[in-house]
N, C-alpha and C positions, 0 to 999 in steps of 0.2 A: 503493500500500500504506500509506503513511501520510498523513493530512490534519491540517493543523493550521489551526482556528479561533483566531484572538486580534483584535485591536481594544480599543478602548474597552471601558470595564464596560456594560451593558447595551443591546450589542450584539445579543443575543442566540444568544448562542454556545452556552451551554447547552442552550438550546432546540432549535436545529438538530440538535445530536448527538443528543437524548433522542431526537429524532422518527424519524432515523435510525437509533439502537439497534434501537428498537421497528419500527419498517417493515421492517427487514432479518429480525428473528425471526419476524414473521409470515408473508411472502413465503415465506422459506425454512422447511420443514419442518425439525426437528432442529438448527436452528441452536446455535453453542454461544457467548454472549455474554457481554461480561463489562462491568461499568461499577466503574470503580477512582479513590478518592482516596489519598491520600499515607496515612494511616489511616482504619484499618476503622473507627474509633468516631467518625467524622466523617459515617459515609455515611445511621447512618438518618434521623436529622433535617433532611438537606439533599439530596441528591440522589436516594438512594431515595423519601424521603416527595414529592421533586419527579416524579419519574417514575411513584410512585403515583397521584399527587393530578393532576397535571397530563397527564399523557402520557398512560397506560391510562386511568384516572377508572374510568367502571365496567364498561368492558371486559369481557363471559361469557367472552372465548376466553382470559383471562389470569386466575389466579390467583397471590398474592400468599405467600408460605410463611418468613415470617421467621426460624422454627426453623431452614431451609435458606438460609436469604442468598438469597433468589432468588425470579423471577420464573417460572412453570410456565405456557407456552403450550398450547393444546388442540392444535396441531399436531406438541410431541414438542420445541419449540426451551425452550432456558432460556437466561436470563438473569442471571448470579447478579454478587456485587457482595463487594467486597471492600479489602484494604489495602497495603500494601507500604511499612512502618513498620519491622516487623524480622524475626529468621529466621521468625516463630511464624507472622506474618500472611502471609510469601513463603512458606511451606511450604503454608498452606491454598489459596493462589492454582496453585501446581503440581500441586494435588490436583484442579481441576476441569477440567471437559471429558468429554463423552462418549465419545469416542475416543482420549483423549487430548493434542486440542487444542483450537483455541478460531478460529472464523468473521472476530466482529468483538469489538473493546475501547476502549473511551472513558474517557480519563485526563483526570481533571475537575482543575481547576483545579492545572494541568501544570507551573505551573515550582516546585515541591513537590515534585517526581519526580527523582531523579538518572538521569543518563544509565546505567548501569547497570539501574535498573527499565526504560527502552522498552526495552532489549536482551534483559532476562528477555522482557520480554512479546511481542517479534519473536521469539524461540527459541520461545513456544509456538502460534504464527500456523500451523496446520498444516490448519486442520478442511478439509471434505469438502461439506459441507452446500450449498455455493452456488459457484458459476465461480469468484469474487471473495472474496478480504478486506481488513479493514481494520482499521488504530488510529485512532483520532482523539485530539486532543490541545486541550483547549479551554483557554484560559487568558487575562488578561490578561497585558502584557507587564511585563515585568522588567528586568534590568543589560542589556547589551549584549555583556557576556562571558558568560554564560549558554548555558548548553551548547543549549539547543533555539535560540535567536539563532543562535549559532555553527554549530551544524551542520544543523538543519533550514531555517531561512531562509536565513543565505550561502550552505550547503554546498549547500543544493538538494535536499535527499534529503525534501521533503513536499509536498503540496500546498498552499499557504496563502493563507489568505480573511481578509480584514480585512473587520470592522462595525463603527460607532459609533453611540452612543445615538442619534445624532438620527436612523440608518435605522431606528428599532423606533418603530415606529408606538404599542405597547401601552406606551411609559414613561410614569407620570404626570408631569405637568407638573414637579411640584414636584421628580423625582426627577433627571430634566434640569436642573434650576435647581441643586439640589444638589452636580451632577459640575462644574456651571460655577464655583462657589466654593473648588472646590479648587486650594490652592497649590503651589509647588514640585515635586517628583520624583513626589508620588505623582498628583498634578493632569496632568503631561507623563501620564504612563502610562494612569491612570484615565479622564483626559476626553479626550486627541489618542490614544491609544493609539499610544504611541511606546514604542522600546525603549529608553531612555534611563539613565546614569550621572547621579549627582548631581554638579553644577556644584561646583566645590569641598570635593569628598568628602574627611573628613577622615583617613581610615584607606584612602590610595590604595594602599599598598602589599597592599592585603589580597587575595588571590588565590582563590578557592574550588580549585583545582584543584592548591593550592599549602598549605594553610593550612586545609581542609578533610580528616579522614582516617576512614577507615570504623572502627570501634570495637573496641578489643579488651582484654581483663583485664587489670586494672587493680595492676600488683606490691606485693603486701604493702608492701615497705618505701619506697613511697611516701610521700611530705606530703600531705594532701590537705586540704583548706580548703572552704567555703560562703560563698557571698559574696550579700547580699540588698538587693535594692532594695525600699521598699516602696509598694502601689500598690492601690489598689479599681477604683475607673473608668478611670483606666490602669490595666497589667497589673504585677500583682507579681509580680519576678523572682525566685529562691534558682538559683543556681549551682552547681555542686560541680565543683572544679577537684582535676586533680593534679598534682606536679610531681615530674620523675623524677630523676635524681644527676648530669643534667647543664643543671639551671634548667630545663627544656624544660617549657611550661605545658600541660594540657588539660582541656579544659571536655569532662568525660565525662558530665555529666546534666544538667536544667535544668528546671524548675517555669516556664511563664513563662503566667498564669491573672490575670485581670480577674475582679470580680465576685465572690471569695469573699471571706471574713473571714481575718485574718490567723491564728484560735486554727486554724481548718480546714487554713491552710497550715501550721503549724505539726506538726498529726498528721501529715499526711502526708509532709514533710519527714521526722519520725524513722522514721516507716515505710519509705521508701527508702533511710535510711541505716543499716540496721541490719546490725550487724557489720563496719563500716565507721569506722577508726580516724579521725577529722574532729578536726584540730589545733585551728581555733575557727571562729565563724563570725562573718564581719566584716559590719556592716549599715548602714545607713543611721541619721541621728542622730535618725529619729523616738522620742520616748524613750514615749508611750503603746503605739506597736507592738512595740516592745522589749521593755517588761513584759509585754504579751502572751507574748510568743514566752518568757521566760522562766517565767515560771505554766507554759506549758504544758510547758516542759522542756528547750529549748535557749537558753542563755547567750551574748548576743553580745556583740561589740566594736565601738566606734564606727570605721566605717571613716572611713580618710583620704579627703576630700572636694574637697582642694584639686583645680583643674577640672585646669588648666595641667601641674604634674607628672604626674599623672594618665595625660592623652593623651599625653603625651611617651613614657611609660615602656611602655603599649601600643603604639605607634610603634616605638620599640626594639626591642621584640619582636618585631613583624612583618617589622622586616628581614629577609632572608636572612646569615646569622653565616657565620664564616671553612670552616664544615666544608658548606657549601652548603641549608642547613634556619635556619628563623626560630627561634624563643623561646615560639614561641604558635600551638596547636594547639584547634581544633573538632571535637569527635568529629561526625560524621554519624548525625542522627536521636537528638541529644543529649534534644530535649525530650517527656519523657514524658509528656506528653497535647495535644492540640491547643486549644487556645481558640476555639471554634468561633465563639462572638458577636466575637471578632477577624478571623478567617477570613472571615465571611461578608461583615464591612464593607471586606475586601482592606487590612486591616489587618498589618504583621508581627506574625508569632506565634511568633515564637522571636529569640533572639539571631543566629544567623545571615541571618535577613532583615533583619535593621537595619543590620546592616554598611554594606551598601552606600548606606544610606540616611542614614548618621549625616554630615552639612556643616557646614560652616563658616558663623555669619551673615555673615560679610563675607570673601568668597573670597582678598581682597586683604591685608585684616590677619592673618586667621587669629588670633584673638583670643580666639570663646570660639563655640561650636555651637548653633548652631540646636537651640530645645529643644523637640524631638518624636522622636520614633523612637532614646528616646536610654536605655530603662528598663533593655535588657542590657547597654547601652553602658555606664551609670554603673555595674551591680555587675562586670563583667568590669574597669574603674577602679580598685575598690575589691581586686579581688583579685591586681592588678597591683603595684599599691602594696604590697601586704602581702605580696608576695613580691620586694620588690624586691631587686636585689644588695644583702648583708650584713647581710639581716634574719637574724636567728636564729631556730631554729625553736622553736615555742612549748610551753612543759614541759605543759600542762596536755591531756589528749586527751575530747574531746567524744563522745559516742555520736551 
């Protein structure tokens, strides 16, 4: 009932599934299928336009109906495509199925997904259309505390197939030569297709299971702060933390986007934060992007930068304190859009995948971090400090 694809990147794992989607809705009459990314506004540019373009191509018995999210076979099966981001996108996911349920489901690059989404999508495994169904779950590999790790490979409960680039006969050369130049955590994952922890992870105390919490309204008489890194070709991060009346931190939203201008981030920052009392926002000490960001309307502070206090004070808070809970909390499905040109290079696209990714250059002195995978690492720094114990809180309130 479930199969999970992972290995190396360009395995061809996605491939497998697409061919699989599609041969199952054609065989079976009436099939009810479903092809799902972490969000809906991820899918038409990459996996739909891949199932378009590569899988159907010009296929008569398949017609293609974007107004409906979906694929419409001549034999009566659809295939339709979707998200599971937040309630708006799980609400239109429980709306589809001809009967009420659904045959077969392929959740594209899977460890995006909390275990709670394979649980929705097993409660809607019900359809009628064929003997057999199935989820499939393609993904490269990730942490080794990771809930599909944990409980679809120890636990046993999938079927699972490893590939690595060198079995895909169709990679160009150069593209193999590419997976072999990669270092560190994402190089173990990307080219061995390992499930692997970073060697001298500097935030080991970090727990998803622990330190990770589903999202919920956010109390008036909260503090709440903005904290920015700033970045083009890497990804520029803005933050928005809150903290409640007893220091307890949470990062309840998060911009974390490559590729635009900072005046662009800028609108859209106060666009999200409207009616939303923001003490100040602390930023990085680029002072040309500063002036940006104030032209356009929000006044920042140079945040504290030092590396060392910094990670100490996030350290501290990820302990577990005397009443059994840390100091520092991730809302779940914190960042409001995905950065797709990050995504598709199996890049992290949010502060929560860096975590686990953020090391130590020298595991042994622990001295100062390996600088990649570190853009929410330094503004979550920046808003750690600025709330450190017996900061006051600041007279002046931002829109």
């Amino acid at each position: 009932p479930i199969m999970l694809l992972t290995g190396s990147a360009g395995g061809g794992k996605s491939r497998l599934a697409a061919e699989k989607l599609h041969a199952f809705c054609l065989k079976y009459p009436g099939a009810m299928g479903l092809m799902l990314r972490k969000t809906r506004e991820s899918m038409v540019n990459s996996t739909v336009l891949f199932m378009q373009r590569s899988i159907i191509a010009e296929d008569p018995r398949v017609q293609c109906v974007l107004s409906k999210s979906r694929f419409e076979y001549w034999n009566g099966s659809i295939l339709a495509w979707g998200g599971m981001k937040d309630d708006g996108q799980r609400e239109q996911i429980r709306s589809i199925g001809q009967t009420g349920g659904l045959d077969m489901v392929w959740m594209e690059e899977a460890t995006r997904f909390t275990e709670d989404d394979l649980n929705e999508v097993l409660g809607r495994m019900r359809g009628r259309s064929a003997p057999w169904m199935q989820v499939m779950l393609s993904t490269n590999p990730g942490a080794p505390a990771h809930w599909i790790k944990k409980r679809l490979i120890d636990g046993g409960e999938a079927a699972v197939y490893y590939s690595r680039a060198a079995d895909n006969p169709h990679n160009p050369a150069a593209y193999v030569d590419n997976l072999g130049r990669l270092t560190g955590i994402l190089g173990e994952r990307l080219r061995e297709g390992r499930w692997v922890q970073a060697e001298g992870a500097i935030y080991g105390e970090f727990r998803d299971e622990l330190h990770v919490v589903e999202p919920f309204p956010i109390p008036a008489n909260w503090r709440r702060l903005r904290s920015v890194d700033f970045g083009y070709t890497n990804p520029f991060v803005c933050q928005w933390w809150a903290v409640d009346n007893d220091g307890r931190m949470y990062l309840y939203r998060e911009v974390y986007m490559s590729r635009r201008t900072v005046r662009r981030h800028t609108d859209q920052i106060l666009e999200l934060s409207q009616g939303e009392g923001i003490e100040a926002t602390v930023a990085d000490h680029d002072a040309e992007d500063r002036a940006t960001m104030a032209e356009g309307g929000i006044k920042t502070v140079p945040a504290q930068k030092a590396v060392s206090p910094g990670l100490q004070e996030v350290m501290n808070r990820l302990k577990v304190a005397g009443d059994g809970r840390p100091r520092l909390f991730l809302f779940r499905g914190a960042t409001v859009e995905v950065d797709q040109a990050l995504e598709d290079d199996k890049l992290p696209t949010s502060t929560l995948e860096e975590m686990p990714l953020y090391r130590w250059e020298d595991k042994a002195k622990k001295e100062a971090p390996v600088k990649e995978h570190d853009h929410g690492m330094d503004a979550m720094r920046y808003a750690a400090m600025y709330f450190r114990k017996g900061r006051p809180k600041a007279q002046s309130i931002q829109g």
